[in-house]
KOLPABA-686689 format. One record per atom (N, C-alpha, C): atom name; residue in one letter; x, y negated, z negated; residue number from 1; chain. Coordinates in steps of 0.2 Angstrom, whole numbers, plus 2048, in hexadecimal, padded with zeros to 3 digits. Layout:
// KOLPABA-686689
<rec atom="CA" rest="A" u="X" v="Y" w="Z" nr="NUM" kette="A"/>
...
// end
This chain:
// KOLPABA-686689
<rec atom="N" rest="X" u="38C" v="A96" w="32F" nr="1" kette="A"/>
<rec atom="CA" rest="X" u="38B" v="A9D" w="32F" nr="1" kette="A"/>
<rec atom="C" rest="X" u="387" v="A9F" w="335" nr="1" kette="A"/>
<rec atom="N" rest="X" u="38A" v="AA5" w="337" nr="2" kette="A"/>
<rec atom="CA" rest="X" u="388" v="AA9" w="33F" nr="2" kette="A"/>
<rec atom="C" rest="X" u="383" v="AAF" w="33B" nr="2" kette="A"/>
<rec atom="N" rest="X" u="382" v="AB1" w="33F" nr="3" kette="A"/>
<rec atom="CA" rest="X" u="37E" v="AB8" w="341" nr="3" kette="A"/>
<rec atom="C" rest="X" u="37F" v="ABF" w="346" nr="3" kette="A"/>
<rec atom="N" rest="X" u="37F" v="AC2" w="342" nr="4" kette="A"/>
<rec atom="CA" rest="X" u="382" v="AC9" w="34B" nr="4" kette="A"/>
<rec atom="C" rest="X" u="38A" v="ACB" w="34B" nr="4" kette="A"/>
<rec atom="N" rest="X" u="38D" v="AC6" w="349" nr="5" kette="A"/>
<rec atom="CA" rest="X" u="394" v="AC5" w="34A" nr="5" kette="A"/>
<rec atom="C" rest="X" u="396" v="AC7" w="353" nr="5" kette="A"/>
<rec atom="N" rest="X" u="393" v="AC4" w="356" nr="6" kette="A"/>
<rec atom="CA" rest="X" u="392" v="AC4" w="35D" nr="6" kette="A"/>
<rec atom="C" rest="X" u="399" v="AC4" w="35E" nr="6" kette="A"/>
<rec atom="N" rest="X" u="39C" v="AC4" w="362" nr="7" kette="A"/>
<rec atom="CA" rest="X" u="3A3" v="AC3" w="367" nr="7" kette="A"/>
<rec atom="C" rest="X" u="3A5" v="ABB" w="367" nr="7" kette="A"/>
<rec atom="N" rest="X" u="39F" v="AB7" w="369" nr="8" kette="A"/>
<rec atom="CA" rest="X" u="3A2" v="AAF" w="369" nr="8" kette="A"/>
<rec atom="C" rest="X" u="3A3" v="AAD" w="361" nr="8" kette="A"/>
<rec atom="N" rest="X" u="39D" v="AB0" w="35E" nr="9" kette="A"/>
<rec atom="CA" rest="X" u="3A0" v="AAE" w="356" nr="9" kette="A"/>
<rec atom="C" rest="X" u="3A6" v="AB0" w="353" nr="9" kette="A"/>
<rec atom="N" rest="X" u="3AA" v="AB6" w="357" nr="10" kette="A"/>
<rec atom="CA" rest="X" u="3AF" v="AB7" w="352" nr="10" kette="A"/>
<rec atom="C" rest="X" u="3B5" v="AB1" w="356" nr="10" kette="A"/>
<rec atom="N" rest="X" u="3B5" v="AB4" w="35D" nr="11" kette="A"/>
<rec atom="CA" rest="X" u="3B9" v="AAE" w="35E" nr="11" kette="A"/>
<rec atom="C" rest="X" u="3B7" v="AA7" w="35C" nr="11" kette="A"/>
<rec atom="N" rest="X" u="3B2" v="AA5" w="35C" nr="12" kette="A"/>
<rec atom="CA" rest="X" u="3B2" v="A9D" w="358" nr="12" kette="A"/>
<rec atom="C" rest="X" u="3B4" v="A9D" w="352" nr="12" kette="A"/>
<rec atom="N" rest="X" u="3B6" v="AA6" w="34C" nr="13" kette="A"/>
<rec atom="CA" rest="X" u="3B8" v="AA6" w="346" nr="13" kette="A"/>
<rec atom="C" rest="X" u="3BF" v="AA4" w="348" nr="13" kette="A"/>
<rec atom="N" rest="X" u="3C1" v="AA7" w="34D" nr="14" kette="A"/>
<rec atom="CA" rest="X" u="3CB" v="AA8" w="34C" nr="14" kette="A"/>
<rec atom="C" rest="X" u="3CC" v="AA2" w="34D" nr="14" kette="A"/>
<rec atom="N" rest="X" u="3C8" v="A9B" w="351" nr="15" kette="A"/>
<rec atom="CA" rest="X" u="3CA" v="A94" w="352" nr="15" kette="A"/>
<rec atom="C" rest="X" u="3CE" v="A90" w="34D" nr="15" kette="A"/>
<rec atom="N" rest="X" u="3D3" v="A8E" w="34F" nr="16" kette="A"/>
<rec atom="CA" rest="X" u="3D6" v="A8A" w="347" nr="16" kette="A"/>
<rec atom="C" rest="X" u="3D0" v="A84" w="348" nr="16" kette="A"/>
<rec atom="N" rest="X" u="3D0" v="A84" w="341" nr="17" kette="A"/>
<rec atom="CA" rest="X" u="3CC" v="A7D" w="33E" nr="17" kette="A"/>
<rec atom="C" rest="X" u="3C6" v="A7E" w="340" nr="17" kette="A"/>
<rec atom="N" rest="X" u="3C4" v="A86" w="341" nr="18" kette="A"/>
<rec atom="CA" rest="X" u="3BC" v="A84" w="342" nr="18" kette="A"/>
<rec atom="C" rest="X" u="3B7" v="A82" w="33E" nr="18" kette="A"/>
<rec atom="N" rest="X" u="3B0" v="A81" w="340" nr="19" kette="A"/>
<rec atom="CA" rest="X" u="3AB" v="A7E" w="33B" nr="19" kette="A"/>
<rec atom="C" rest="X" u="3A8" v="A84" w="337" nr="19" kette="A"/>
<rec atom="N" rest="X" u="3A9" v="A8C" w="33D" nr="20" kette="A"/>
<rec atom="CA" rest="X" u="3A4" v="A91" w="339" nr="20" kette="A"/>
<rec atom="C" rest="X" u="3A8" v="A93" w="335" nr="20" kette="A"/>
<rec atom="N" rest="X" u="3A2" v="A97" w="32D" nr="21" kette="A"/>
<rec atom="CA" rest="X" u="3A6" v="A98" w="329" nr="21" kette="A"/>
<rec atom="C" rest="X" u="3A6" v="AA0" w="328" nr="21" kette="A"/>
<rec atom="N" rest="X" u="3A2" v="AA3" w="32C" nr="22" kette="A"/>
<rec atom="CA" rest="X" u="39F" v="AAA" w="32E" nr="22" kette="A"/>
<rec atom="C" rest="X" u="399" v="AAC" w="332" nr="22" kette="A"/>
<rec atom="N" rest="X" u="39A" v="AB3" w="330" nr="23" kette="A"/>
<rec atom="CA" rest="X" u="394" v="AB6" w="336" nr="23" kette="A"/>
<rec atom="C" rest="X" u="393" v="ABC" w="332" nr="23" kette="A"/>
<rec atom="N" rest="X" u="38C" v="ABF" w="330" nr="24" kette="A"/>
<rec atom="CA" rest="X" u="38B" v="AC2" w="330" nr="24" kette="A"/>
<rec atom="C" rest="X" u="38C" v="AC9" w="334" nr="24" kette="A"/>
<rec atom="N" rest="X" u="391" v="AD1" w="335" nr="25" kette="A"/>
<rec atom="CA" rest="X" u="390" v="AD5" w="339" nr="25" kette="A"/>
<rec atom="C" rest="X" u="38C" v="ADC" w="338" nr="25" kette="A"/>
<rec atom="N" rest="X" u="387" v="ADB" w="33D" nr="26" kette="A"/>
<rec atom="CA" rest="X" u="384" v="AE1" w="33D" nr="26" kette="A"/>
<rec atom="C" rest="X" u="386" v="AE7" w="341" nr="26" kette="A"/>
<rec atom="N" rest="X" u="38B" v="AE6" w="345" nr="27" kette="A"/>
<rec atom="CA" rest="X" u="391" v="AEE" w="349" nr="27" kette="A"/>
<rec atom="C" rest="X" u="38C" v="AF2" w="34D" nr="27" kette="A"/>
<rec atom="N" rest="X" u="387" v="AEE" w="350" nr="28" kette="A"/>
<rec atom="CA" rest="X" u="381" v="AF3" w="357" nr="28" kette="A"/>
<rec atom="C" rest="X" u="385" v="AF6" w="35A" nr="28" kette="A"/>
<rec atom="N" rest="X" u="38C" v="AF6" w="35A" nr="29" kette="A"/>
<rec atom="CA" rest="X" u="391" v="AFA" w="35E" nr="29" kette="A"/>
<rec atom="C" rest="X" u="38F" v="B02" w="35D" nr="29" kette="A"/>
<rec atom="N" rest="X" u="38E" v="B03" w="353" nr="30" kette="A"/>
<rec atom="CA" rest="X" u="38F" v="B06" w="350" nr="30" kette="A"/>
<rec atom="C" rest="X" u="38A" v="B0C" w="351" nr="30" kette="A"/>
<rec atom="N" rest="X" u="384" v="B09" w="351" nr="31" kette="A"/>
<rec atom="CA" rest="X" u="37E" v="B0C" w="352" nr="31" kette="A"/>
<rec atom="C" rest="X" u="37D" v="B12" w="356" nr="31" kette="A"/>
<rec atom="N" rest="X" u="380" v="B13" w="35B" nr="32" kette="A"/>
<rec atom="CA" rest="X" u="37E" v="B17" w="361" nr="32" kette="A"/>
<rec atom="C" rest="X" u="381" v="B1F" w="35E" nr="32" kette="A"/>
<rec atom="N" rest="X" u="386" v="B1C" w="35A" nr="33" kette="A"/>
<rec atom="CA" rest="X" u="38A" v="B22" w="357" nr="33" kette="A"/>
<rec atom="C" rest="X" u="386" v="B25" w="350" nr="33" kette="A"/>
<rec atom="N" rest="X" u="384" v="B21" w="34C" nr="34" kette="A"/>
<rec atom="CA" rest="X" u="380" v="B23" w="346" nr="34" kette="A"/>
<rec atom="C" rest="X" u="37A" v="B26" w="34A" nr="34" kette="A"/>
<rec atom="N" rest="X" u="376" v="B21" w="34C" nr="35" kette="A"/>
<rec atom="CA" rest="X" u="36D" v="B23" w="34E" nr="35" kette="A"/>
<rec atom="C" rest="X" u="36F" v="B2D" w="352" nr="35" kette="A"/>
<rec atom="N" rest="X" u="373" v="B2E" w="357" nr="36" kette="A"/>
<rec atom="CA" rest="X" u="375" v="B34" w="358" nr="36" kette="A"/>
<rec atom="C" rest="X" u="375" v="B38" w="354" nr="36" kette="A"/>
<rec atom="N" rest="X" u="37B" v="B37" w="350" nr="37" kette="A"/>
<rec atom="CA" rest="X" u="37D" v="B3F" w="348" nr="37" kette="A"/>
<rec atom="C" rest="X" u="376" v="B3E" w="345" nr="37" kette="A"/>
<rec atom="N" rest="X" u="370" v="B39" w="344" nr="38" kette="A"/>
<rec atom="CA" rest="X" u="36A" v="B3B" w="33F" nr="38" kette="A"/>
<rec atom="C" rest="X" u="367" v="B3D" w="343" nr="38" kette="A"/>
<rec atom="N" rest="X" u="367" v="B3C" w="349" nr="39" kette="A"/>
<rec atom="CA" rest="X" u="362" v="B40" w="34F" nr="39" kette="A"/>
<rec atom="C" rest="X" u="363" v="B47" w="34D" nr="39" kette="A"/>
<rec atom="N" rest="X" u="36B" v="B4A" w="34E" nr="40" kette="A"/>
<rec atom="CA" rest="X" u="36C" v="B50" w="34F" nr="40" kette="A"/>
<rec atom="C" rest="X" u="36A" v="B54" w="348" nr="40" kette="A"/>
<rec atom="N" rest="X" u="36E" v="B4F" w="341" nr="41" kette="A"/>
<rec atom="CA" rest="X" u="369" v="B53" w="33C" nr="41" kette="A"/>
<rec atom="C" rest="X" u="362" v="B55" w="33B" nr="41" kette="A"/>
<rec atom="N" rest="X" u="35F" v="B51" w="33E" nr="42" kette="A"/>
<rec atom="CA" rest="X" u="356" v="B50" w="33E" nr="42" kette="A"/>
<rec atom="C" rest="X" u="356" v="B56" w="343" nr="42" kette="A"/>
<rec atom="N" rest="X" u="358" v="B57" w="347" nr="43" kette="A"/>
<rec atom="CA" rest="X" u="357" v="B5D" w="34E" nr="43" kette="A"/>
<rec atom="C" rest="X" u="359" v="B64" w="34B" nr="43" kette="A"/>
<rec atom="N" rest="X" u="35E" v="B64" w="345" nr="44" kette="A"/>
<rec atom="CA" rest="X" u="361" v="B69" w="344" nr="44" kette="A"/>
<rec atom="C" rest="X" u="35D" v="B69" w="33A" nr="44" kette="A"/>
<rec atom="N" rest="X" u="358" v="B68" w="33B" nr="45" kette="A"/>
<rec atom="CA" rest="X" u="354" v="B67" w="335" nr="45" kette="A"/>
<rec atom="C" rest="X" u="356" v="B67" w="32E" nr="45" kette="A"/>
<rec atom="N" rest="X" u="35D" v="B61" w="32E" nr="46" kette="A"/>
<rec atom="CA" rest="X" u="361" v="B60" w="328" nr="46" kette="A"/>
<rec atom="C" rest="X" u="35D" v="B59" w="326" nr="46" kette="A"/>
<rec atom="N" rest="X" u="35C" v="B5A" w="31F" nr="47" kette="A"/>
<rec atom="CA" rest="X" u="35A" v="B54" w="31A" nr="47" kette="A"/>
<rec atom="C" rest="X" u="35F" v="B4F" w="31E" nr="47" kette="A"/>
<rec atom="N" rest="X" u="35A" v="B47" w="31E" nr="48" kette="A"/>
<rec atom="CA" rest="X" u="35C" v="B42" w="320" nr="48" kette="A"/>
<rec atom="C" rest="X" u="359" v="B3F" w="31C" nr="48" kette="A"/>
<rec atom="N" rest="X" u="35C" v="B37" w="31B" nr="49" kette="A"/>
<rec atom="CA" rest="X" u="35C" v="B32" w="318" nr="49" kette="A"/>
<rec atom="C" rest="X" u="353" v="B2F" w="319" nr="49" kette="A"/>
<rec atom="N" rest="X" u="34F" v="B2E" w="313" nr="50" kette="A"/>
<rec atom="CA" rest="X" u="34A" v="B2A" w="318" nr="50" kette="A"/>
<rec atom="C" rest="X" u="34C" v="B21" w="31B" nr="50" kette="A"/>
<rec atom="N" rest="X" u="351" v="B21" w="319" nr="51" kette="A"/>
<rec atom="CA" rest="X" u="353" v="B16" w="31C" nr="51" kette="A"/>
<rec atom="C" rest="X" u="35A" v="B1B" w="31F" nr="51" kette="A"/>
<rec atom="N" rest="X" u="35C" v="B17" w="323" nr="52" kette="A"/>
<rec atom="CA" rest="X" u="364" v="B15" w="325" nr="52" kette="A"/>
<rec atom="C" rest="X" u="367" v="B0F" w="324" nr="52" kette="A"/>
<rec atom="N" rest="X" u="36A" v="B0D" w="321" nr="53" kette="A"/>
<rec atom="CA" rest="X" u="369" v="B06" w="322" nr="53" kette="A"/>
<rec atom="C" rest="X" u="370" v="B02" w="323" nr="53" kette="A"/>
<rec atom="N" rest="X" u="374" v="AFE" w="328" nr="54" kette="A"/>
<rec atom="CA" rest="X" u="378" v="AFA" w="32A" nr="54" kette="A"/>
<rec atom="C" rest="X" u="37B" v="AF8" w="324" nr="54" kette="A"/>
<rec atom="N" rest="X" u="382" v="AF9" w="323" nr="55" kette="A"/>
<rec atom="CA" rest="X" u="387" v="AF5" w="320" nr="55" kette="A"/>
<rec atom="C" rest="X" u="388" v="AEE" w="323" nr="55" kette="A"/>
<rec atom="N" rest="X" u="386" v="AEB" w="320" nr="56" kette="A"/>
<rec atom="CA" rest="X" u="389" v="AE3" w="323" nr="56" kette="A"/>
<rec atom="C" rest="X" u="390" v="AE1" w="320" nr="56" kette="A"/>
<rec atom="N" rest="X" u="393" v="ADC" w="324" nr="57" kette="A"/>
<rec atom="CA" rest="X" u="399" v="ADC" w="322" nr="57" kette="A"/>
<rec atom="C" rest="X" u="397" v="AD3" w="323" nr="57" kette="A"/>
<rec atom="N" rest="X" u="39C" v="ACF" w="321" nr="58" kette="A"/>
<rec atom="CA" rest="X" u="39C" v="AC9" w="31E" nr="58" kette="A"/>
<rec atom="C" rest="X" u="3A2" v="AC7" w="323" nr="58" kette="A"/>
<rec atom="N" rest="X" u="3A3" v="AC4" w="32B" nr="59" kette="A"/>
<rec atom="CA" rest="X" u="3AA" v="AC4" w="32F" nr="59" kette="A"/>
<rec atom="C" rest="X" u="3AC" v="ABA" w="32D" nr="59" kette="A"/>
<rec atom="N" rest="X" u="3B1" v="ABA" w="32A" nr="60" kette="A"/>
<rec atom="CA" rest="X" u="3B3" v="AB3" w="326" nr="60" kette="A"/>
<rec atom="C" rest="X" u="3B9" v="AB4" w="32E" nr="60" kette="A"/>
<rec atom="N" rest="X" u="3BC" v="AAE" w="32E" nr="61" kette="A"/>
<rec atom="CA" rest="X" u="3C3" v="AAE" w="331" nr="61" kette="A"/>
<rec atom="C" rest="X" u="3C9" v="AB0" w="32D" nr="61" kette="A"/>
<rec atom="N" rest="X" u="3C8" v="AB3" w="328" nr="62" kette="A"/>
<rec atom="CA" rest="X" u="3CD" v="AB8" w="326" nr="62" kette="A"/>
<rec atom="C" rest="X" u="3CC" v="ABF" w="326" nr="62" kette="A"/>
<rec atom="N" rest="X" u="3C5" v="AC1" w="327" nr="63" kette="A"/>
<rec atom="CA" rest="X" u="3C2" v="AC8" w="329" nr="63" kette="A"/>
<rec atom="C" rest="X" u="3C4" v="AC8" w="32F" nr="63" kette="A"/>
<rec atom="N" rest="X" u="3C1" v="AC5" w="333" nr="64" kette="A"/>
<rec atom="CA" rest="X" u="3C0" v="AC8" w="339" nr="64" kette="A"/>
<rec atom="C" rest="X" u="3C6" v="ACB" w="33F" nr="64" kette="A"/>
<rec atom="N" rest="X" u="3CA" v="ACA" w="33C" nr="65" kette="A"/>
<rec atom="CA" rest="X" u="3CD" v="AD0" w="33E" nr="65" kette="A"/>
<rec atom="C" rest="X" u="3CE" v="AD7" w="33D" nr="65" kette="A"/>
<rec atom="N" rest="X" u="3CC" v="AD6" w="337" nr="66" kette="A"/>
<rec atom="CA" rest="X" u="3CB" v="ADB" w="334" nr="66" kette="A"/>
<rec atom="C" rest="X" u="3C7" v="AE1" w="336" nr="66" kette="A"/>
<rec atom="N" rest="X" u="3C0" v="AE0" w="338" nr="67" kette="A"/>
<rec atom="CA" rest="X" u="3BB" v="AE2" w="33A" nr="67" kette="A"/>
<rec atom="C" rest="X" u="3B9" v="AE4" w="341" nr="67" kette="A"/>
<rec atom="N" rest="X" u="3BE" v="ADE" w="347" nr="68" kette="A"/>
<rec atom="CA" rest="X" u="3BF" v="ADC" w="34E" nr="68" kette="A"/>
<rec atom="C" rest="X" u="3C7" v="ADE" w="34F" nr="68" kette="A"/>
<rec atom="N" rest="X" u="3CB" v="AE2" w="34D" nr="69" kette="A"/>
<rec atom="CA" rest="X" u="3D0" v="AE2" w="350" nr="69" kette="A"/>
<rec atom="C" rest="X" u="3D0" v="AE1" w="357" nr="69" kette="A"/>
<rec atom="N" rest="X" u="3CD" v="AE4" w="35C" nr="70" kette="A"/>
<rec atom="CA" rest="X" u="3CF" v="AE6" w="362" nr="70" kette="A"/>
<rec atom="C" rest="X" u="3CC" v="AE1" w="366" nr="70" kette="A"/>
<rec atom="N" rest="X" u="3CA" v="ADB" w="362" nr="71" kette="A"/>
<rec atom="CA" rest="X" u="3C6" v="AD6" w="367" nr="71" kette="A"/>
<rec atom="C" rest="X" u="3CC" v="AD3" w="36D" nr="71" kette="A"/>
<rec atom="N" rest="X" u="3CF" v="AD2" w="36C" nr="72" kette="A"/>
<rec atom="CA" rest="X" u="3D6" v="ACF" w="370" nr="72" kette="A"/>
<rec atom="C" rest="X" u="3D6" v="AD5" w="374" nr="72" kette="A"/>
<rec atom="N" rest="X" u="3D8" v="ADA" w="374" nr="73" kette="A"/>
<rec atom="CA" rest="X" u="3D9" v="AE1" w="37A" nr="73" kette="A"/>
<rec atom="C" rest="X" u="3D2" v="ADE" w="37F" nr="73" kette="A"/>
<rec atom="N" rest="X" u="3CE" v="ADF" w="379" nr="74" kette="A"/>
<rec atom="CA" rest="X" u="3C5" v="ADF" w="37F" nr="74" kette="A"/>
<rec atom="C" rest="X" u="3C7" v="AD8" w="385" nr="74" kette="A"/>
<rec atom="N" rest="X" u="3C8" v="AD3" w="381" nr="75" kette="A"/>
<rec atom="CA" rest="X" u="3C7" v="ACB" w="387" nr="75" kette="A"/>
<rec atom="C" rest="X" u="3CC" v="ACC" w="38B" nr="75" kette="A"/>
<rec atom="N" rest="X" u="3D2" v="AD0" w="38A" nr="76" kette="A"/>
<rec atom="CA" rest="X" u="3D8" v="ACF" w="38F" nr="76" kette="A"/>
<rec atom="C" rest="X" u="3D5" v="AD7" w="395" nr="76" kette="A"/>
<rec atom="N" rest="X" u="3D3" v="ADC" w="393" nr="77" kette="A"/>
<rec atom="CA" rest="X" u="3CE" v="AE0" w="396" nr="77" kette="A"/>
<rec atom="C" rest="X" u="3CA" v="ADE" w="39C" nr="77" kette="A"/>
<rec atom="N" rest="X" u="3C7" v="AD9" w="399" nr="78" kette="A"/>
<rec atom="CA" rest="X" u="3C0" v="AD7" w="39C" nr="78" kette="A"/>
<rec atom="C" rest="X" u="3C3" v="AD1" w="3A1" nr="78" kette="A"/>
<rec atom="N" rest="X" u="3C8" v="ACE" w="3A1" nr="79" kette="A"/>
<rec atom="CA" rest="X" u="3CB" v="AC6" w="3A4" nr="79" kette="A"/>
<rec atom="C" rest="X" u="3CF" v="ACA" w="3A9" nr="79" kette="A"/>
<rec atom="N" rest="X" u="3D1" v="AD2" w="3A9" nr="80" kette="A"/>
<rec atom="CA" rest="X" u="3D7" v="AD4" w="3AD" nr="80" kette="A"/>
<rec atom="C" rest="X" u="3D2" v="AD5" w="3B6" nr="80" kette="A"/>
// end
């Protein structure tokens, strides 16, 4: 079991025959776009939540597609 659902963990999910069996994903990608919209309701003095709190997602080698579609786009991007 992984943590973070980092990039090398998914790619060591898609590995045939690998040993991990998952990663927990927290999506920090995520964050910049929430923490903003409760910023702007808190500025524009609308009732907000007292927690926010992260949906985690459980990435198995049969999720992780699921969750990471574009990881292939990203590493052929980044190699060009």
């Amino acid at each position: 079991m992984g943590q973070i659902g980092s990039p090398e963990g998914r790619e060591e999910l898609r590995a045939p025959r690998t040993r991990l069996i998952g990663s927990v994903a927290y999506f920090p990608e995520k964050y910049g776009e929430r923490i903003v919209r409760l910023a702007l309701d808190i500025l524009h003095r609308q009732l907000v939540p007292p927690a926010v709190l992260v949906k985690h997602k459980l990435l198995t080698p049969e999720t992780v597609n699921h969750f990471y579609p574009n990881d292939e786009l990203i590493r052929v991007a980044r190699s060009a």
